[in-house]
N, C-alpha and C positions, 0 to 999 in steps of 0.2 A: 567643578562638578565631577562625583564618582563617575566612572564608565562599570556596568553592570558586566559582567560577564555571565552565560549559563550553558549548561553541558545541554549539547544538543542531545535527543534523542531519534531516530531514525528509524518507523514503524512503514511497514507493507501492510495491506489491507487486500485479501485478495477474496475473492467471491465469482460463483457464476454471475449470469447477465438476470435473473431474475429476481435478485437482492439490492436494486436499485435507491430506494427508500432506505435502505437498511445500513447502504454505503455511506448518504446525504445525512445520516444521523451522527455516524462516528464520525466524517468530518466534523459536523457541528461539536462533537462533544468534545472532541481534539480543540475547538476553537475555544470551546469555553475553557477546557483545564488549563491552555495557556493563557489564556484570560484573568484567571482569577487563581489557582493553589500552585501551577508549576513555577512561576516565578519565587512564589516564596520558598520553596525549595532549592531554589537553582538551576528551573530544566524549563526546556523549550520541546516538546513533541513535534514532531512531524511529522504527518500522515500521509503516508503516497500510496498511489493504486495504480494500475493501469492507465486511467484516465489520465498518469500527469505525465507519461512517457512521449518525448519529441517524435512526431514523427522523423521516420529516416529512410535509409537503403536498408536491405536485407530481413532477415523472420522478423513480425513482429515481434513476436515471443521471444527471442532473444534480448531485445532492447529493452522488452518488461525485466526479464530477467536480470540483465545490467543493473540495472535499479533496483530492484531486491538485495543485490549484492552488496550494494553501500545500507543496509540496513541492519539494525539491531534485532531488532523484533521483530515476528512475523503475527498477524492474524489472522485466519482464515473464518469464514463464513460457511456457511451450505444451507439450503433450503429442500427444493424441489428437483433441481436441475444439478448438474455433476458439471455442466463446460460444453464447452465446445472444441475439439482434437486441434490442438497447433497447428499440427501438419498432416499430411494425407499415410508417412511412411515414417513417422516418428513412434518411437516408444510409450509416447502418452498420449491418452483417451481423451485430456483434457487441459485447457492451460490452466487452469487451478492444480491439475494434478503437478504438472512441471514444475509451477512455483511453488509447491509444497514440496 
C-alpha cells in the first residue's frame, strides 16, 4: 500500500470576539477543502485560532502568539469590534492588533 505524503499548510485565523459564526465557517470551509481539492494537490490546511491555544502559565497572548509563529499564513477578520487590549501597559489596543 502507497503511504500518501502532503505539504502541510499552517493558517492563523484571527478575529475580534464578535465574528463568532464567521470563525465556525472558515473552520468548516478548511474541512471541506481538505476533504475534497487539497488532497489532490498535495496539501493538508490547518486552521488555528486562538480557541486551539493549551492553556498554560504566563500572558495569554503570548501562547496565542507561539502559535501564530509556527504558521504560514495569516487571516485576519474585522467586523464591528477592534479587540480587546492584551494587557493593561502593553503597546497594543488589541489582541488582533498584536497578532497582526
Amino acid at each position: 500500500m502507497k503511504k500518501e505524503t502532503f505539504k502541510l499548510v499552517r493558517v492563523f485565523l484571527a478575529s475580534p470576539g464578535d465574528l463568532q459564526e464567521e470563525r465556525r465557517l472558515a473552520f468548516q470551509a478548511v474541512n471541506e477543502l481538505n476533504q475534497t481539492v487539497a488532497p489532490y494537490f498535495g496539501y493538508r490546511v490547518e486552521l488555528k485560532g486562538w480557541e486551539d491555544t493549551l492553556p498554560g502559565s504566563g500572558r495569554p497572548q503570548s501562547m496565542i502568539n507561539e502559535e501564530l509563529d509556527r504558521c504560514e499564513l495569516f487571516i485576519g477578520i474585522m467586523w464591528k469590534k477592534w479587540g480587546t487590549p492584551p494587557s493593561k501597559n502593553g503597546p497594543y489596543s488589541s489582541g488582533f492588533e498584536e497578532e497582526y
